[in-house]
C-alpha positions in Angstrom: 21.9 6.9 12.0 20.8 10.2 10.0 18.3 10.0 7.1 21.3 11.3 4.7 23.8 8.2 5.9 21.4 5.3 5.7 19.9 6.9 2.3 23.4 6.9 1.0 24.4 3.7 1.7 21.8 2.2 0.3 21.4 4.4 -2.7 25.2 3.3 -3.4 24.7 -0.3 -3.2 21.8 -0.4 -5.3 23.8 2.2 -8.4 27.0 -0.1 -8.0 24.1 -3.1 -8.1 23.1 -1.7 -10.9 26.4 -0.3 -12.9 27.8 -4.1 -12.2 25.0 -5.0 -13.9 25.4 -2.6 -17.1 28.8 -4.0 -17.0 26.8 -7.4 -17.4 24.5 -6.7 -20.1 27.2 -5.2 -22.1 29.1 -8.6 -22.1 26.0 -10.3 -22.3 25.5 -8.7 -25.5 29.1 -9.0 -26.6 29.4 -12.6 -25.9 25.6 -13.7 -26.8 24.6 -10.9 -29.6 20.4 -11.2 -29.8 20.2 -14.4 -31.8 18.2 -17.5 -30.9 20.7 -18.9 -28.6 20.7 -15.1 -26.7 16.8 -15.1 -27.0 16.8 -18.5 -25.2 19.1 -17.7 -22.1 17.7 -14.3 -21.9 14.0 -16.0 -21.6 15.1 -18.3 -19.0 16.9 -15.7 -17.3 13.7 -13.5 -17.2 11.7 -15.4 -14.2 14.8 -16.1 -12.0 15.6 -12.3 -12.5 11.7 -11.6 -12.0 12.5 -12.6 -8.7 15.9 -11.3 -7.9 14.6 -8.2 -8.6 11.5 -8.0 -6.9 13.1 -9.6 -3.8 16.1 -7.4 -4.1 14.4 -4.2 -4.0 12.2 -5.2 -1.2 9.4 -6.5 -2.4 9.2 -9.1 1.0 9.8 -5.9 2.9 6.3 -4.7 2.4 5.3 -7.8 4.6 7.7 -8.4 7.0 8.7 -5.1 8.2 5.0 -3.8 9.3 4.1 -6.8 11.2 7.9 -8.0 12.9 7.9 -4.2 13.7 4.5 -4.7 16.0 6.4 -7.0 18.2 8.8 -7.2 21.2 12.7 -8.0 20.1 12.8 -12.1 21.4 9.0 -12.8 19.5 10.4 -11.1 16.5 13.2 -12.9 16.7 12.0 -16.2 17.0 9.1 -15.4 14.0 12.0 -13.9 11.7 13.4 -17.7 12.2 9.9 -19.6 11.5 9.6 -17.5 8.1 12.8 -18.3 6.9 12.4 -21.9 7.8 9.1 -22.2 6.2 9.7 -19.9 3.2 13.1 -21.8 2.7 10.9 -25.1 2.4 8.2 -23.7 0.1 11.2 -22.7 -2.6 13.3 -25.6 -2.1 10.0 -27.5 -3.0 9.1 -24.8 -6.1 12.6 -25.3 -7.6 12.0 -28.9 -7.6 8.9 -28.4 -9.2 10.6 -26.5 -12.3 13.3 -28.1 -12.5 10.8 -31.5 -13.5 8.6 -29.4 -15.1 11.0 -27.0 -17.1 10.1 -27.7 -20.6 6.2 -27.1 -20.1 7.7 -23.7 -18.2 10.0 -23.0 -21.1 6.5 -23.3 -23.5 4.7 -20.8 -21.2 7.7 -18.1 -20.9 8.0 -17.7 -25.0 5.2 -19.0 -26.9 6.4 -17.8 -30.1 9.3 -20.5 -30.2 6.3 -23.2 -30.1 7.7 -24.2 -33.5 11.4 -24.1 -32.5 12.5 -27.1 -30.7 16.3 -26.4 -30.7 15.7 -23.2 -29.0 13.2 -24.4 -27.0 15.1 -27.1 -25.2 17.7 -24.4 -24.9 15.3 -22.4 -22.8 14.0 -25.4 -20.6 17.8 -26.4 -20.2 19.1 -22.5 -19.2 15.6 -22.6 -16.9 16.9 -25.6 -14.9 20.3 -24.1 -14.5 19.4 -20.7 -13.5 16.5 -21.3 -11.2 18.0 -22.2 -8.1 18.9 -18.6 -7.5 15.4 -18.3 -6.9 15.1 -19.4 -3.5 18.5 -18.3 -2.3 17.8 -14.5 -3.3 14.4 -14.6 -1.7 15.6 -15.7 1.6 18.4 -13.5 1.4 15.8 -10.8 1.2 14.1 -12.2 3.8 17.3 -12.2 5.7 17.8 -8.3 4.5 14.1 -6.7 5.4 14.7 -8.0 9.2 18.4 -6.3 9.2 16.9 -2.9 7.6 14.6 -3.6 10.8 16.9 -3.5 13.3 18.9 -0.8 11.1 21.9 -2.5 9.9 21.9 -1.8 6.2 25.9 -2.5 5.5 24.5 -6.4 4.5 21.5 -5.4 2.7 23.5 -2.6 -0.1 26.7 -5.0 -0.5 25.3 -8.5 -0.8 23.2 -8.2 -4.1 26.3 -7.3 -5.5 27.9 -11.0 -5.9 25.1 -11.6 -8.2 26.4 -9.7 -11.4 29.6 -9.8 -9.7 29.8 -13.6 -10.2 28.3 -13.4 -13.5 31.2 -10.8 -14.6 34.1 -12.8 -13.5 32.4 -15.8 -15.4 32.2 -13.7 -18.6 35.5 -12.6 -18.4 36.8 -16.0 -17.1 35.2 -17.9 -20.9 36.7 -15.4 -23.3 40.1 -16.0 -21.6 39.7 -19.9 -22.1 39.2 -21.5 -25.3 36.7 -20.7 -28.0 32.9 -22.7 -26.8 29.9 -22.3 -28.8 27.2 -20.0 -27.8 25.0 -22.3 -26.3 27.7 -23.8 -24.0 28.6 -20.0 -23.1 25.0 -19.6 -22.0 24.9 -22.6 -20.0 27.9 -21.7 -18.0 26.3 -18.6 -17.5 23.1 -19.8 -16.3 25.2 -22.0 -13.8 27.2 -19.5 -12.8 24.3 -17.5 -11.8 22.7 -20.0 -9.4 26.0 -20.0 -7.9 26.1 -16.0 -7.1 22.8 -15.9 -5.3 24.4 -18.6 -3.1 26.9 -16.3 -2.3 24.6 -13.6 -1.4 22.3 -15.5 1.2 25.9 -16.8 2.5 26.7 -12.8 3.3 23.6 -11.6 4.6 23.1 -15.2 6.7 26.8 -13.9 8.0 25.0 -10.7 9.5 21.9 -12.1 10.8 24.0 -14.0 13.2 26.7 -11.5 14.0 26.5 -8.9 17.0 26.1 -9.2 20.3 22.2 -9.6 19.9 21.3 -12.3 17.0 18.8 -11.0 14.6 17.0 -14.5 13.8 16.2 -17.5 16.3 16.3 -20.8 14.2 14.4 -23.8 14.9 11.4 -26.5 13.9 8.9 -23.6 12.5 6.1 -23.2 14.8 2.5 -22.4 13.7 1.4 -19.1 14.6 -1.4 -16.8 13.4 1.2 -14.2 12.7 2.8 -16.7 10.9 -0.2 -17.6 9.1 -0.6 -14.4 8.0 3.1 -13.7 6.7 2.7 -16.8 4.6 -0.4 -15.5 3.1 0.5 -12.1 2.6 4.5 -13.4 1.3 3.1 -13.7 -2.4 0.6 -11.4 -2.9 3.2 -9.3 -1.3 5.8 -10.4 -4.1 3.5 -10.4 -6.9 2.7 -6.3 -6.1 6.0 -5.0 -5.7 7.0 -6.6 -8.5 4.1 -5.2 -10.9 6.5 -4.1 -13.6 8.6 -7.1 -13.3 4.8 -9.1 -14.1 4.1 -6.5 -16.9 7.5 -7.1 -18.6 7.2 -10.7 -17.8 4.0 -10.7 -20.1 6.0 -8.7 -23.0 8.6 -11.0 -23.2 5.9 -14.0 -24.2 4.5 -11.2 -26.7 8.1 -10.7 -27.8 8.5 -14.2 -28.6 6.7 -14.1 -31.7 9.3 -11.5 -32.9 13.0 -12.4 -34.3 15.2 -11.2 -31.4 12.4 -9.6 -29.7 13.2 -10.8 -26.3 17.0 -9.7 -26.7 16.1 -6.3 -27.8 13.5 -6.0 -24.9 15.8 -7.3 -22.3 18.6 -4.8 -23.3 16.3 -1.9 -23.1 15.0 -3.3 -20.0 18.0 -2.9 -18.2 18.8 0.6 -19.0 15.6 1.3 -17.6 16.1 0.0 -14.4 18.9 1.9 -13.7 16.9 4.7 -12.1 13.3 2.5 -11.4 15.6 0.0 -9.4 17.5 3.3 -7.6 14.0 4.4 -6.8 12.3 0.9 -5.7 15.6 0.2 -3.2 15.0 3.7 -1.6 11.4 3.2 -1.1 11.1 -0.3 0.6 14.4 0.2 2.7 13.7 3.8 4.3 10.2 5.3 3.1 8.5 1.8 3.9 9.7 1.4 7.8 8.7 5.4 8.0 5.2 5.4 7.0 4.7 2.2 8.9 5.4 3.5 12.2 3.4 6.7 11.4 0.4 4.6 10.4 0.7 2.9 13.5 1.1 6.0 15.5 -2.1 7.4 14.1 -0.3 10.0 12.3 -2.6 10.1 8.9 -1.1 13.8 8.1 2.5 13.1 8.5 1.6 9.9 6.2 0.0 11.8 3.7 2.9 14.7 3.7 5.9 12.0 3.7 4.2 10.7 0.8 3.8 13.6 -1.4 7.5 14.5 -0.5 8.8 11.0 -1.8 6.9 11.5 -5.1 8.4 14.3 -5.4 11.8 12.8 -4.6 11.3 10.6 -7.0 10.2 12.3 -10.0 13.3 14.9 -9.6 15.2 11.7 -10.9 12.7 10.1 -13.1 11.5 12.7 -15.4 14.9 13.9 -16.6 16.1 10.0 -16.9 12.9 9.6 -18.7 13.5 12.4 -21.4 17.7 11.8 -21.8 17.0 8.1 -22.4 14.2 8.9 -24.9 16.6 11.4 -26.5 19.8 9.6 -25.8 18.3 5.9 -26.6 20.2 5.3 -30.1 24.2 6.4 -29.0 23.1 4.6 -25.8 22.1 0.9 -27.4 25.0 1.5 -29.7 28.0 2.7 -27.4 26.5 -0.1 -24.5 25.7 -3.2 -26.5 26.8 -2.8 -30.3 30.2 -4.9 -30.1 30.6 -8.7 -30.9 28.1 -10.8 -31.7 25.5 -7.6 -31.4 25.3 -5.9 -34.8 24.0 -2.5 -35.5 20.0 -4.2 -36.8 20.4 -5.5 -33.2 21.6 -1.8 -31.5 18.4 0.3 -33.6 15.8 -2.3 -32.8 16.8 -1.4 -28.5 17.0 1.8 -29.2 13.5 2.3 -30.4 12.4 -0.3 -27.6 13.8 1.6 -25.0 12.6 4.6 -26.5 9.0 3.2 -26.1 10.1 1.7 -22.5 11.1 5.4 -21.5 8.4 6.6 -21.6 6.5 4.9 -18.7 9.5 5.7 -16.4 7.7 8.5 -14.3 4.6 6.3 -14.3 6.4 3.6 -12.8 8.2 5.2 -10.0 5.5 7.1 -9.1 3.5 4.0 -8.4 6.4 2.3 -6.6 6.2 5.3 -3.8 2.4 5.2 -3.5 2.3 1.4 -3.1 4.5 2.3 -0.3 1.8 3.6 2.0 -0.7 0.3 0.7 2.0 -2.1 2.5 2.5 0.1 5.4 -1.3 0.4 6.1 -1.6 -3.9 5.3 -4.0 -2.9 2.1 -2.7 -5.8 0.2 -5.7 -6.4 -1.6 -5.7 -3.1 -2.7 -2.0 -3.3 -4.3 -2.7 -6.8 -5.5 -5.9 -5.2 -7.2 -3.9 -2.5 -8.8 -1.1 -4.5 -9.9 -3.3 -7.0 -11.6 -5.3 -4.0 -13.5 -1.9 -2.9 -14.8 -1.1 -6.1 -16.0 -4.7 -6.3 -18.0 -3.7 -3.0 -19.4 -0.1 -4.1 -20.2 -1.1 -6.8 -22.1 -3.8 -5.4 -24.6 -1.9 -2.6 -25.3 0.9 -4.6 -25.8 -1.4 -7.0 -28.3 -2.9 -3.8 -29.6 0.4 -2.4 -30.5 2.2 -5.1 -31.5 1.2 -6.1 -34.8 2.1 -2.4 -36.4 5.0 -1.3 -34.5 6.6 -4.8 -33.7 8.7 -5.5 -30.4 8.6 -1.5 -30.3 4.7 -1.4 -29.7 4.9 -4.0 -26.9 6.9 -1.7 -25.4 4.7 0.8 -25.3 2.0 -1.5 -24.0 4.4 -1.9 -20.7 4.7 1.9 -20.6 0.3 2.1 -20.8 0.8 -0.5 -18.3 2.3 1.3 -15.9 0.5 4.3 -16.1 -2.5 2.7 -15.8 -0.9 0.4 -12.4 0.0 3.9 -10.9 -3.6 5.7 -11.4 -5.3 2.0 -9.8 -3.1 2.6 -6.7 -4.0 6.4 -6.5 -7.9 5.0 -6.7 -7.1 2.7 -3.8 -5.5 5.2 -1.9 -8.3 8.0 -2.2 -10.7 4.9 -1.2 -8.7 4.7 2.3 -8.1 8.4 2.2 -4.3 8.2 2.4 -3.6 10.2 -0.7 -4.5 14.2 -1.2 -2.3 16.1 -4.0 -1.0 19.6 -2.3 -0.4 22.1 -3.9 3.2 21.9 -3.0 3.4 18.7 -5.2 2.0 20.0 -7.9 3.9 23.1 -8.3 7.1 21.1 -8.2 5.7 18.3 -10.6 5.6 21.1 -13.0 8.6 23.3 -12.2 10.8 19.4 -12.2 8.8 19.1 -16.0 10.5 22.6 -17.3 13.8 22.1 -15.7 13.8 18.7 -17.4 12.2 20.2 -20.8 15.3 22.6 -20.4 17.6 19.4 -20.3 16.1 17.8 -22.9 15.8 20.5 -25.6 19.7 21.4 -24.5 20.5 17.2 -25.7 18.6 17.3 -28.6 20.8 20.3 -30.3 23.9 18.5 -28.9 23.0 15.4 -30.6 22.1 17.1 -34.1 25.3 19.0 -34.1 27.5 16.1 -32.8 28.1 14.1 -35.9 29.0 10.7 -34.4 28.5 10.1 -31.1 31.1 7.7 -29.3 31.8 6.7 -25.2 33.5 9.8 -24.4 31.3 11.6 -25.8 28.3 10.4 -24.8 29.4 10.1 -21.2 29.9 14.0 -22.1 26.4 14.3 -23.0 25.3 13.2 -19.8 27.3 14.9 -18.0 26.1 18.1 -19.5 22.7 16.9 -19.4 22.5 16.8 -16.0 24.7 20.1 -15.1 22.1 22.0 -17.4 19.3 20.1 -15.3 20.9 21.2 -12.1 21.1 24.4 -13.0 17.5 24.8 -14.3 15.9 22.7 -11.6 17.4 25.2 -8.9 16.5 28.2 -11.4 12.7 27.0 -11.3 12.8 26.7 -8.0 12.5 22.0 -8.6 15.2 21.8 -5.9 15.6 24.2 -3.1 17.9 24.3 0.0 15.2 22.8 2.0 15.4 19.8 0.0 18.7 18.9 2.0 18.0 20.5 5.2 14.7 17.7 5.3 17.1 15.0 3.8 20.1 15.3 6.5 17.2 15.9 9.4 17.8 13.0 11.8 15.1 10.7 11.9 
């Protein structure tokens, strides 16, 4: 399969992933506003979807891939089975764990309802409904990181999508039937959710044992060192791919202390990931199994080379997103979220959120590619080392900030945060000597920076002279927005011919 067909496919899962879940958010917002009870489900929706994200855009991969890839098709086989069977008892045994300990959880995840018992019970309640997704999306992404192993990524792009799939058809399903209050509404929805990811691991279990040759050998888990060493590196693993999932983990406890902080944050959020999650997807699915077989060919060079191409990739899509959603942040929160229960207080306070969230978008794609390498080479101390410096700096500027720009400010804080999680991995890659800047990256870092400055001055004059801006024309906005990018970006010479010739070159 060519570079261009397997990027594609899963590029396309993870934007209809990710439009599905705009869809979501939207009626989220509609049917929950940002009040207490919406502050309370999204809370206890935050750690499940910590981990539906991080598994979902690899974050196992990183693990997995580099050491399954090492050995013959029967051994990896028959390992692929003992991780599943021991990972699947470790979560079954974690659920049960939060679903005793849920209101002690509920405490930890928003400190700043410590006062509020309705609302806290509402979180631990939402907590106990929601979790179970937990283990069924990680071993589902378990299940996925062996298919992108043997190549089969039809699975891996098309199963996440039950998740806000489910979640829409129970949305649309309680504002056909009777009237419920909002914290019955939420419950359903936290249900309903636990029922998706069980969908998912259904679908990608369905492709691990299809084909001729079965992907997965399940039995009584053996002990191993390989084993041992999967285990171990699992949550390390987990916790560094999902650094900015941590970092906005920490915000949301900040956010607590703020009336419909955690709504506004959550909202913003999930603009956000958008292009981050696009970028994430891409990276652990193709860039990962890459630069792993050209570490362990020797090939330091062509390691170095692949890497500075991907960052380039990546910021040709994150520094344009990153300047339209600063620009565009205030018709955005108000033509996504501003219907129903969500008022216009509700639509300025995620605008300048994800304004302040914006801002760290090139920061944190950037580091998602170079933590790339880290896994491929089995440096997890290095990424865990990174990641945990990021979240340090997340959360003082986030304290820092906090008290004189509000839930705005803690935003911010993330954004520090991840700049300060992408310049810790570019230590730890200099340390190893996997990471030397050409002058080829940097000449496109800066020619991508005009033809985005272009963009961005060319939306700011629409936006001044547009004097209210609805759906259709804010979906004309971006349209034009990213025409004039095209334009300048092939004008500066940001993207080139070349850039598809190397994209389409079979790998």
């Amino acid at each position: 399969m060519s570079l261009i067909r397997s990027s594609l496919l899963v590029g396309l899962g993870s934007v209809a992933s990710r439009v599905l879940g705009f869809v979501r958010d939207m009626l989220f917002a509609q049917a929950l506003g940002a009040g207490p009870v919406a502050d309370a489900f999204l809370a206890a929706f935050r750690l499940p979807n910590l981990v539906r994200r991080t598994v979902g855009e690899g974050g196992l991969n990183a693990a997995l891939i580099p050491a399954l890839g090492r050995l013959e098709p029967e051994e990896a086989a028959v390992t692929a089975g003992d991780v599943l069977g021991v990972f699947g008892l470790a979560l079954v045994g974690l659920t049960a764990l939060v679903e005793l300990g849920a209101g002690a959880l509920a405490l930890l995840l928003v400190p700043g309802l410590h006062e509020d018992g309705g609302t806290l019970a509402l979180v631990a309640l939402y907590t106990r409904l929601a979790f179970p997704i937990v283990p069924c999306a990680a071993l589902a992404s378990i299940g996925a990181a062996i298919l992108n192993l043997h190549g089969r990524f039809v699975a891996t792009a098309l199963a996440p999508l039950a998740v806000n799939g489910g979640l829409i058809l129970t949305l649309l399903a309680l504002e056909v039937v009777a009237p419920l209050p909002l914290a019955r509404k939420a419950a359903w929805l936290a249900g309903a959710s636990s029922l998706a990811g069980l969908i998912q691991l259904a679908l990608v279990a369905a492709a691990l044992r299809s084909g001729r040759v079965r992907l997965v050998r399940l039995r009584r888990p053996r002990r191993s060192p390989l084993l041992k060493s999967l285990l171990l590196a699992g949550f390390p693993v987990l916790a560094a791919s999902g650094a900015v999932q941590l970092f906005l983990l920490a915000a949301t406890q900040i956010a607590s202390f703020w009336p419909s902080g955690v709504s506004w944050l959550y909202y913003a959020e999930r603009v956000v990931q958008l292009p981050l999650g696009l970028m994430a997807a891409l990276g652990s699915s193709l860039l990962l199994p890459e630069l792993a077989r050209r570490h362990r060919a020797g090939e330091m060079r062509a390691v170095v080379a692949a890497q500075n191409r991907a960052i380039e990739v990546s910021l040709l899509l994150a520094l344009p997103a990153s300047a339209a959603l600063i620009i565009l942040a205030g018709p955005m929160s108000r033509v996504l979220f501003e219907r129903g229960a969500f008022g216009s207080a509700d639509a300025e306070g995620t605008a300048l959120v994800l304004m302040a969230l914006s801002v760290g978008l090139p920061f944190a794609t950037a580091a998602k590619v170079l933590s790339q390498t880290l896994f491929a080479r089995g440096s997890l101390k290095a990424a865990v080392a990174a990641a945990a410096f990021g979240l340090a700096v997340t959360v003082a500027a986030a304290l820092a900030l906090a008290w004189p720009l509000g839930p705005a400010g803690i935003a911010l804080g993330v954004s520090i945060g991840c700049l300060g999680h992408a310049a810790a991995v570019a230590v730890g890659l200099r340390r190893y000597s996997l990471w030397s800047p050409d002058r080829a990256l940097a000449g496109r870092v800066v020619r991508i920076a005009a033809a985005a400055a272009a963009m961005g001055l060319g939306l700011e004059a629409a936006t001044r002279v547009l004097p209210q801006i609805g759906t259709l024309s804010l979906a004309g906005l971006c349209l034009a927005g990213l025409a004039v990018y095209g334009l300048a970006a092939v004008a500066t010479g940001a993207l080139t011919r070349d850039d598809w010739t190397a994209l389409t070159k079979q790998s």
